[in-house]
ZABA-490495 format. One record per residue (C-alpha): residue in one letter; y, x negated, z negated. Coordinates in pm, 1 decimal, padded with zeros to 6 digits. Last residue first. Layout:
N
a_Y_X_Z
...
//
This chain:
422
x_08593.0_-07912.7_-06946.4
x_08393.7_-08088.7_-07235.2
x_08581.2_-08362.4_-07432.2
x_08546.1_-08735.6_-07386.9
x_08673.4_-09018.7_-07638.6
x_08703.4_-09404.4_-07518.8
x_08673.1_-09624.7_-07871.2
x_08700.9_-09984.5_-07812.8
x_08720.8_-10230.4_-08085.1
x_08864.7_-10586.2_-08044.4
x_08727.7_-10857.1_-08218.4
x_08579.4_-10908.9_-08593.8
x_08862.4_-11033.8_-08784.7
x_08963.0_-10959.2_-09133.3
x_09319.7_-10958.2_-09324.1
x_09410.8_-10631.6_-09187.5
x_09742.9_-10779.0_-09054.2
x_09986.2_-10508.5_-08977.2
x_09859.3_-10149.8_-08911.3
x_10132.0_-10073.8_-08593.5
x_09949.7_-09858.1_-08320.7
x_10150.3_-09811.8_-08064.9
x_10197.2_-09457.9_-07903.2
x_10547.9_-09374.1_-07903.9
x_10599.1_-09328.8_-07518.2
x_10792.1_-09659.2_-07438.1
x_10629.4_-09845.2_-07701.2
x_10299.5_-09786.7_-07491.4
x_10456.4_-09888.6_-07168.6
x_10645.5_-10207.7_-07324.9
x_10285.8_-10326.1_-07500.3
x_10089.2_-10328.5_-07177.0
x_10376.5_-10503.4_-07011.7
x_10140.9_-10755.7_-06804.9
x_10358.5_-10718.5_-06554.0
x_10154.5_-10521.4_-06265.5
x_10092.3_-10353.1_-06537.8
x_10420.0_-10255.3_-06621.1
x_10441.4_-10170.1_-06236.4
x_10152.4_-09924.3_-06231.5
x_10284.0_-09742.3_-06519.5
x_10622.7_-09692.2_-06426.3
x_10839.8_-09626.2_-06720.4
x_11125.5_-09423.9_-06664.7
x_11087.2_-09163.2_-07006.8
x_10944.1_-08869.5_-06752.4
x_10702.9_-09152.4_-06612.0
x_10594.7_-09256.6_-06934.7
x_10546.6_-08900.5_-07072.4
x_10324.7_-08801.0_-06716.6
x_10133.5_-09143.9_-06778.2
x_10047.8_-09014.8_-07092.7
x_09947.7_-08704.2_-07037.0
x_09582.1_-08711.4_-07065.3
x_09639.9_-08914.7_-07395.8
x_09618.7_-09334.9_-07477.6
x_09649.8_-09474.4_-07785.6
x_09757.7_-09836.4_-07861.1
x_09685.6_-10161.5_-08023.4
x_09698.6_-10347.9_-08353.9
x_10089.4_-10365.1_-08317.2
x_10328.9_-10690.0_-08391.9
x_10236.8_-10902.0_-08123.2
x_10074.4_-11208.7_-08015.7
x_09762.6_-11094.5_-07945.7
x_09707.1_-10778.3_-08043.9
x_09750.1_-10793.4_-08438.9
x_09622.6_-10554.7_-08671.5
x_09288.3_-10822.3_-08706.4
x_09050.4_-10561.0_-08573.8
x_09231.0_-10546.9_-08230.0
x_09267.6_-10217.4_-08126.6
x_09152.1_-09961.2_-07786.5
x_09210.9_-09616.6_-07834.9
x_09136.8_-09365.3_-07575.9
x_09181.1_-09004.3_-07505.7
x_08988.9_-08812.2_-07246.5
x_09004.3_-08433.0_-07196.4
x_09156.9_-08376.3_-06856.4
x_09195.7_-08715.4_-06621.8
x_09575.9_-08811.6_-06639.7
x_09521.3_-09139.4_-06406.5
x_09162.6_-09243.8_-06526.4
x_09210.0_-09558.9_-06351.1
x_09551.5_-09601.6_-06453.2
x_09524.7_-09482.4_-06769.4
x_09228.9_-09758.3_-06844.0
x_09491.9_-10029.4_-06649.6
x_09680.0_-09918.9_-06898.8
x_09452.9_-09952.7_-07227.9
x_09307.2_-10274.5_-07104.5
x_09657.8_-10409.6_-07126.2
x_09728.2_-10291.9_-07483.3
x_09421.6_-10405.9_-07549.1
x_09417.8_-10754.5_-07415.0
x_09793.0_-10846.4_-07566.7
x_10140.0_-10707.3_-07440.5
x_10520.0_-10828.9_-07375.2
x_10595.2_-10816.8_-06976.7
x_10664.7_-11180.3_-06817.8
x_10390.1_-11155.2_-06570.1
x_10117.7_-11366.7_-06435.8
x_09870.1_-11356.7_-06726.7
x_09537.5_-11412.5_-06631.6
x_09421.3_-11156.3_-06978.4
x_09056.4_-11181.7_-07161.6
x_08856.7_-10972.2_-07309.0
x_08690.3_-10973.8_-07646.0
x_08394.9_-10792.4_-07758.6
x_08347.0_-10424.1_-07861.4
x_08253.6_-10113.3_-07738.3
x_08248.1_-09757.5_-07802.3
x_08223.4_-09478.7_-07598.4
x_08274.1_-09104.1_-07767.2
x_08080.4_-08788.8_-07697.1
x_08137.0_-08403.4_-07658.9
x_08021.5_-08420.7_-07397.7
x_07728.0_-08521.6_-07326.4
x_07579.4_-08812.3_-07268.3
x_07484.1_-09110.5_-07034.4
x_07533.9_-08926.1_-06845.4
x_07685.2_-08538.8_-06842.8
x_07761.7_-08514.1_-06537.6
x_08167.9_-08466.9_-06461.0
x_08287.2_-08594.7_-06799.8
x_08034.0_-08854.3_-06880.9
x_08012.2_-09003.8_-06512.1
x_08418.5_-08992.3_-06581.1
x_08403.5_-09181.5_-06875.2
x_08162.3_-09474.5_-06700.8
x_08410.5_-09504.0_-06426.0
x_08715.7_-09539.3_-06676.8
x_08480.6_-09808.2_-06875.1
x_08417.0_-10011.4_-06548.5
x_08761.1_-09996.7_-06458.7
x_08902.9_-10095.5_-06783.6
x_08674.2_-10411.0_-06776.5
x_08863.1_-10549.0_-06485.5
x_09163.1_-10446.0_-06659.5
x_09075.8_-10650.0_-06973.7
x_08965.7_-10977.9_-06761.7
x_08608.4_-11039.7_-06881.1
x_08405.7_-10997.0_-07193.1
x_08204.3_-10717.0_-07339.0
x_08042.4_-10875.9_-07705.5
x_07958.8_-10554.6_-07878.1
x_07818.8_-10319.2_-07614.2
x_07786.9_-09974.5_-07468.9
x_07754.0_-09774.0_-07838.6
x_07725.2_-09433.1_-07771.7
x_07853.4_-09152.7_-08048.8
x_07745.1_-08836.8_-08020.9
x_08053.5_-08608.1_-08177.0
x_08011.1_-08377.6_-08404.1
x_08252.1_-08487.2_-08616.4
x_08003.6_-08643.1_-08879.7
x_07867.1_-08806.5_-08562.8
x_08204.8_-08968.6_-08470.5
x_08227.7_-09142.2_-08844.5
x_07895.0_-09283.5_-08776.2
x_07975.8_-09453.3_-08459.4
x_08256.8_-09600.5_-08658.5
x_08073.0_-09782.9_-08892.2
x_07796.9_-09876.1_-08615.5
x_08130.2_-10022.3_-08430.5
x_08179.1_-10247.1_-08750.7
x_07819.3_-10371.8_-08796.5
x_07786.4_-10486.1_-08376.4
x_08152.1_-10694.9_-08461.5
x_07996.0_-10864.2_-08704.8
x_08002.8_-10939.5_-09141.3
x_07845.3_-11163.9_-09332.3
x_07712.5_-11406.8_-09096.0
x_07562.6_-11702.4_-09330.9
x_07558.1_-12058.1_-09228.5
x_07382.7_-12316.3_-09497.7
x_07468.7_-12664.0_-09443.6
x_07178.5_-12942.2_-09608.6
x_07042.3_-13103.7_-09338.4
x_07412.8_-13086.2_-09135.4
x_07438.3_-13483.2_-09160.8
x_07066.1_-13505.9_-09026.5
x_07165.2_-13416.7_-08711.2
x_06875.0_-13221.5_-08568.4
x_07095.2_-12992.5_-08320.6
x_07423.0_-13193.5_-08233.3
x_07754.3_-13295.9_-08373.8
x_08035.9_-13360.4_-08193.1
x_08114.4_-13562.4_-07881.8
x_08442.8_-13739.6_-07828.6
x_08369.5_-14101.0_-07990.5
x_08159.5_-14108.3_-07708.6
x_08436.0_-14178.0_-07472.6
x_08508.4_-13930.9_-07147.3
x_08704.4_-13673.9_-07361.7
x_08888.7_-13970.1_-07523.1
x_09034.9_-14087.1_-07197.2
x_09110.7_-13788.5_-07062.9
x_09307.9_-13706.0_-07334.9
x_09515.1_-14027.4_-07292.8
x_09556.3_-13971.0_-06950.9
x_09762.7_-13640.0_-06989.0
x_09609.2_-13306.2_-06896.0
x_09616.2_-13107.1_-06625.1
x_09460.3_-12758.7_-06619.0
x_09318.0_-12643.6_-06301.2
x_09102.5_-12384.7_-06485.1
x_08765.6_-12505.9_-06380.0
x_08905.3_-12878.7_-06398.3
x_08954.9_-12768.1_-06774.1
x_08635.2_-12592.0_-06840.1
x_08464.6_-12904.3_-06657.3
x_08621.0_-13193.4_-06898.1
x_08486.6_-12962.1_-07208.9
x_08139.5_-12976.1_-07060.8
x_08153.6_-13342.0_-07022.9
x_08262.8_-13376.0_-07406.1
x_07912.4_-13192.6_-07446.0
x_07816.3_-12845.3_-07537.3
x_07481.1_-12793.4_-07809.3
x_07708.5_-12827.9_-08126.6
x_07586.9_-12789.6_-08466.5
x_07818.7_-12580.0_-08714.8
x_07987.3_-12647.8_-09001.9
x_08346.7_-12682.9_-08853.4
x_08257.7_-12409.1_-08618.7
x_08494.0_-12426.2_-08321.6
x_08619.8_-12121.8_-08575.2
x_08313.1_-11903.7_-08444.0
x_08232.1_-12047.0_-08152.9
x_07951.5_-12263.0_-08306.6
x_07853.6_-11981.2_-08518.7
x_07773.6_-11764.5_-08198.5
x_07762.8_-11394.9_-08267.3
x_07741.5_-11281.5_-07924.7
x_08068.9_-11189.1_-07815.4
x_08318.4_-11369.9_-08085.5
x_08500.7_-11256.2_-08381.6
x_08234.4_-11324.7_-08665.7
x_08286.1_-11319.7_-09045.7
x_08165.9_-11612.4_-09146.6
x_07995.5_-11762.4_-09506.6
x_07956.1_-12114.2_-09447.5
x_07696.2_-12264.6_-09754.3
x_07742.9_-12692.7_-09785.5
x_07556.4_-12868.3_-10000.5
x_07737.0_-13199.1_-10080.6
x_07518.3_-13525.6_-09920.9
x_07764.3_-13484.2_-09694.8
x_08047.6_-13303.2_-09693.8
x_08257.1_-13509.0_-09396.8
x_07921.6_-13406.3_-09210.6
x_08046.4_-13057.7_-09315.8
x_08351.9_-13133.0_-09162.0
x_08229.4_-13261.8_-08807.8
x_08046.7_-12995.0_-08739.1
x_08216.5_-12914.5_-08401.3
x_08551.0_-12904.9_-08604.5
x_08713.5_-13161.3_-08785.9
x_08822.1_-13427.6_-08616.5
x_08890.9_-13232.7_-08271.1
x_08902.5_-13312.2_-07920.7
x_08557.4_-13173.1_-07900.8
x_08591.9_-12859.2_-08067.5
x_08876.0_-12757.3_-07912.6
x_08749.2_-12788.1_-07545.9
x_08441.0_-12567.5_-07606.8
x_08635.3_-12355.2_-07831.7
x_08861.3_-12236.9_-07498.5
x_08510.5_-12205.4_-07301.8
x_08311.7_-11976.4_-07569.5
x_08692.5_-11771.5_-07610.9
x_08691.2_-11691.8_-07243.5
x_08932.7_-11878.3_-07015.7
x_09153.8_-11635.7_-06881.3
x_09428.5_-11887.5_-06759.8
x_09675.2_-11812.2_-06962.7
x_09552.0_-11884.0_-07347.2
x_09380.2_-12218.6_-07216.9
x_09729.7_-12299.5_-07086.0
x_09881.9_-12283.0_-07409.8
x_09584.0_-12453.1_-07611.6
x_09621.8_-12751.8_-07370.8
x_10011.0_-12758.4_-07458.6
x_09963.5_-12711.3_-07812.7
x_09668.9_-12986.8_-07846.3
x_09852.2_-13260.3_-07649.8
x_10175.7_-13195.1_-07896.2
x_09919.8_-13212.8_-08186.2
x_09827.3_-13569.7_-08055.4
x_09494.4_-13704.9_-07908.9
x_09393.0_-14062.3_-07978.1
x_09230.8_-14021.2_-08233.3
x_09100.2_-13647.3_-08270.3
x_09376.7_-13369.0_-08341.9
x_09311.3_-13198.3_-08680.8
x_09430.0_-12835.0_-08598.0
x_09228.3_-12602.1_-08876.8
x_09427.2_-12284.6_-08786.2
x_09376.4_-12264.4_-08378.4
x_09008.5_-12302.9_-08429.4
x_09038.2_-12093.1_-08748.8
x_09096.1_-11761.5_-08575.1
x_08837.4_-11594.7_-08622.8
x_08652.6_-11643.1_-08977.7
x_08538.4_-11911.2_-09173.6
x_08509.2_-11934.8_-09586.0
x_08294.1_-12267.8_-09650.6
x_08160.5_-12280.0_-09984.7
x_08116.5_-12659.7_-10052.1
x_07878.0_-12700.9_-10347.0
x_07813.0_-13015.2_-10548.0
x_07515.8_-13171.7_-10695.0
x_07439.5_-13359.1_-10420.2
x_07745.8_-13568.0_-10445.7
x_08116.9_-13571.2_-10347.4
x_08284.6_-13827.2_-10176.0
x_08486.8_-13627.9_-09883.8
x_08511.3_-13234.7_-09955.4
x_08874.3_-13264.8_-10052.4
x_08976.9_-13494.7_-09765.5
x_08874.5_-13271.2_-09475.7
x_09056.6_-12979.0_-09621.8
x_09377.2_-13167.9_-09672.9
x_09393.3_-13314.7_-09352.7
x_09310.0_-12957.1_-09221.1
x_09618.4_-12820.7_-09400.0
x_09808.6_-13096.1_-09269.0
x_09773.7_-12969.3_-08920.2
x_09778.8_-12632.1_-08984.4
x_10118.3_-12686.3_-09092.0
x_10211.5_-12918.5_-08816.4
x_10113.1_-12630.0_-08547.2
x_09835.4_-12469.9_-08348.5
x_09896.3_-12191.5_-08116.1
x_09730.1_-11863.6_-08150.0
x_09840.6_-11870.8_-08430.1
x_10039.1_-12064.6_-08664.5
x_10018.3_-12203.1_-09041.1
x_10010.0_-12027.5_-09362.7
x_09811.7_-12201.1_-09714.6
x_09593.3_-12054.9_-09955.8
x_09545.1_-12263.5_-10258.3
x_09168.7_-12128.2_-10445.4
x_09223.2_-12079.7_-10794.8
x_09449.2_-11848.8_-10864.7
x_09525.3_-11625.7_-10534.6
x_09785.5_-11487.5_-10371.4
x_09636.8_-11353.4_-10000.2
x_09822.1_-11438.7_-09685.2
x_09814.9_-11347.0_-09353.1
x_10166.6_-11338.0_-09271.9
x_10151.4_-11641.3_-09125.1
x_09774.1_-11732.0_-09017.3
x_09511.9_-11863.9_-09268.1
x_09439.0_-12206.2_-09419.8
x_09169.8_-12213.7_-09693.0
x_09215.8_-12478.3_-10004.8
x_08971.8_-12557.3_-10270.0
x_08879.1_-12525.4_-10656.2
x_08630.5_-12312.7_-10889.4
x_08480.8_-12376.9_-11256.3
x_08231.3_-12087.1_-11340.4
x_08135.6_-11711.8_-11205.3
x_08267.4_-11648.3_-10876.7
x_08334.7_-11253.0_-10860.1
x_08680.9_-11203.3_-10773.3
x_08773.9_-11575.3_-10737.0
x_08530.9_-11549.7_-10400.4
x_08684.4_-11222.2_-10312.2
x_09063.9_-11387.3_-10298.6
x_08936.6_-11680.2_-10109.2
x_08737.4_-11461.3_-09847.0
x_09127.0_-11221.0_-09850.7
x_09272.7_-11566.2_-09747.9
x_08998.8_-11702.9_-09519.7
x_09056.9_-11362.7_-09323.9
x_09269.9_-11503.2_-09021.0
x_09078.3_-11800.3_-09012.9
x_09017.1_-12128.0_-09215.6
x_08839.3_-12242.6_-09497.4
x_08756.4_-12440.9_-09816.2
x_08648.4_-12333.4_-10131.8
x_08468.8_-12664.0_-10360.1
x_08213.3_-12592.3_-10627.3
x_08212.5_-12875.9_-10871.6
x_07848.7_-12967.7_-10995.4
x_07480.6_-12790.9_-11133.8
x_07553.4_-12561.9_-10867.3
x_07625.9_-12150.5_-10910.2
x_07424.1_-11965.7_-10711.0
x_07514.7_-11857.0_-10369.2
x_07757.4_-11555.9_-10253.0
x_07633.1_-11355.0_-10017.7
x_07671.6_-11009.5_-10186.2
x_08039.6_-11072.6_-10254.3
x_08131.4_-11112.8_-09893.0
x_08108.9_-10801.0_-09680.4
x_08312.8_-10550.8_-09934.4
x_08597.1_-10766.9_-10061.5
x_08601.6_-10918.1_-09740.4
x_08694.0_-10615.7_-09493.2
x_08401.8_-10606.6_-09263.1
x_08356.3_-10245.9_-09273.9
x_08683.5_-10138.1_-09338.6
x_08780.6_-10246.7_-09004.5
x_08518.4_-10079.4_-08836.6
x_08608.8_-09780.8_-09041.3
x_08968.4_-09768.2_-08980.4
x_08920.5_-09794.9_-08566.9
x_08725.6_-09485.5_-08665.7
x_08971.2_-09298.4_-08814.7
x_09226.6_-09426.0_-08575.8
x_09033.0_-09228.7_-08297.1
x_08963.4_-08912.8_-08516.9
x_09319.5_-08889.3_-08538.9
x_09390.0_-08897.2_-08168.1
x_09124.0_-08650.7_-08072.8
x_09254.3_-08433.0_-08347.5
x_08994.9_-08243.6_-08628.3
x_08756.3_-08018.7_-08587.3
x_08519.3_-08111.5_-08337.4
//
């Protein structure tokens, strides 16, 4: 290997973000032109930069609206892009989805919808349900984000105490055709979770929604409650004729993005092995497993040989009990050190594809044999930041954040764990 362990790390984090950037990933999906108006709409972190490559190379009369997080904006001509919050739903996103659901309403056969969704939009395209107000949404979205719900549970809920989601906005559509083009941020590809998929048929029930919550001892007010256990709560299911003519297309994945990087290993000589793309469970619970898997490389040589790099993708999740400053991969990447605790000749990145881990302002982090050793010479005690959930404190503390700012795409966290010979 010729170049830095570090380096080579971000290199590939750069590829798997490069390869589901929109202005590469999208354009080849685009459908024909209809005999009618083609409509944009969309939400998600990258439904700006979608906008921006639909006006790049749509060919004819184009309108619509996409809502995307703040900062993530794209200026475009054609298409309005609008900012509202993330991870937690606000009045912005609120009206934004108004406005969606009302443009596609009363058009005809002859029209297209072109849906733009990517990760993200559940918490984007916040149109409460009847009966359920955005205040209700913000606190049951806050406790979701605690209690290390996994993203297929959290959607679960959101979708059904939402008007638009769960398929209910390309029934709004109707008879309009309707093409989604997504870019996936969810283990296992599922175009339901994608978003709460807006487009998408819906095999979960209200019921299930009421279980995720008991599961996670989350109270909710009466009023919710109520709706959750009325039919007017359930969304749209397989064989719904509304969704007849809806087209979902996955243009870009989380499995395409770690093959990107895979391949920039193997022209550094290094084998590259691929452990999964949809890992979930509680980030330092999943840093064990990894650390135990490095050292089986290290010390025999299995599944490979050094030199060889583990990736992974996926998206864990964080029980936070702390009041440290971090997201998943910042925390994965300590309890990694932890477990690994200065082991020779393994470096580790682990990045959220979007350039923004969680709620803060870096991608994710690097992590050195001697890293723990800096910390503790700069006063930072490992074990207790951890113990805090102050993933993002520990790696400020020693330099090693890595700041991209908002990629404008989405497609999970990426995992890259290096090992060196002896």
């Amino acid at each position: 290997m010729n170049s830095d362990p570090l380096s080579l790390l971000r290199n590939m984090f750069e590829a798997a973000v490069g390869a589901a950037l929109p202005a590469k990933c999208l354009p080849p999906h685009l459908p024909p032109r209809p005999k009618g108006r083609t409509i944009a709409v969309g939400a998600g972190k990258a439904s700006g930069a979608m906008a921006k490559a639909v006006e790049d190379h749509w060919q004819g009369p184009l309108e619509g609206l996409v809502v995307t997080r703040y900062g993530h904006g794209v200026p475009c001509q054609r298409i309005e892009v609008v900012e509202a919050s993330h991870p937690v739903p606000d009045a912005a996103g609120q009206e934004a989805a108004k406005r969606i659901l009302a443009l596609v309403k009363g058009l005809t056969a002859d029209d297209l919808v072109l849906c733009l969704i990517s990760g993200g939009g559940s918490a984007l395209l916040a149109l409460p349900a009847d009966g359920v107000t955005l205040t209700d949404k913000q606190t049951i979205n806050k406790a979701l984000l605690k209690s290390g719900a996994t993203i297929s549970e959290m959607n679960c809920v959101r979708r059904h105490l939402s008007a638009i989601k769960g398929g209910r906005l390309a029934a709004a559509a109707a008879p309009a055709r309707v093409v989604t083009l997504m870019i996936s941020d969810v283990p296992g590809d599922d175009p339901c979770v994608i978003a709460s998929g807006p487009t998408v048929a819906d095999p979960t029930t209200s019921a299930d929604a009421l279980a995720i919550l008991q599961k996670y001892a989350i109270g909710i007010p009466e009023n919710v409650r109520a709706y959750l256990s009325s039919p007017a709560s359930e969304t749209l299911k397989p064989g719904d004729p509304r969704l007849a003519g809806v087209t979902n297309v996955m243009i870009a994945t989380p499995q395409m993005s770690l093959e990107a990087a895979a391949d920039i290993a193997r022209k550094a000589g290094i084998t590259p092995v691929i452990l999964a793309n949809d890992i979930e469970g509680e980030a330092r619970d999943v840093a064990l497993v990894h650390a135990a898997i490095a050292r089986q490389v290290h010390g025999f040589g299995q599944p490979a040989a050094p030199p060889c790099v583990l990736i992974s993708g996926g998206e864990t999740t964080v029980t936070v009990r702390g009041s440290g400053r971090g997201g998943r991969n910042a925390e994965f990447l300590l309890a990694l050190g932890l477990a690994l605790n200065g082991h020779p000749g393994i470096y580790a990145f682990a990045g959220d594809t979007d350039g923004i881990d969680g709620t803060e302002d870096n991608a994710g982090a690097l992590l050195a044999p001697d890293s723990l050793a800096r910390a503790a010479a700069a006063g930072a005690s490992a074990k207790a930041m951890l113990a805090n959930n102050d993933g993002y404190g520990f790696f400020s503390a020693i330099g090693d954040l890595v700041v991209t700012g908002p990629t404008l795409t989405n497609v999970n966290d990426f995992r890259a764990i290096l090992i060196l010979g002896a």
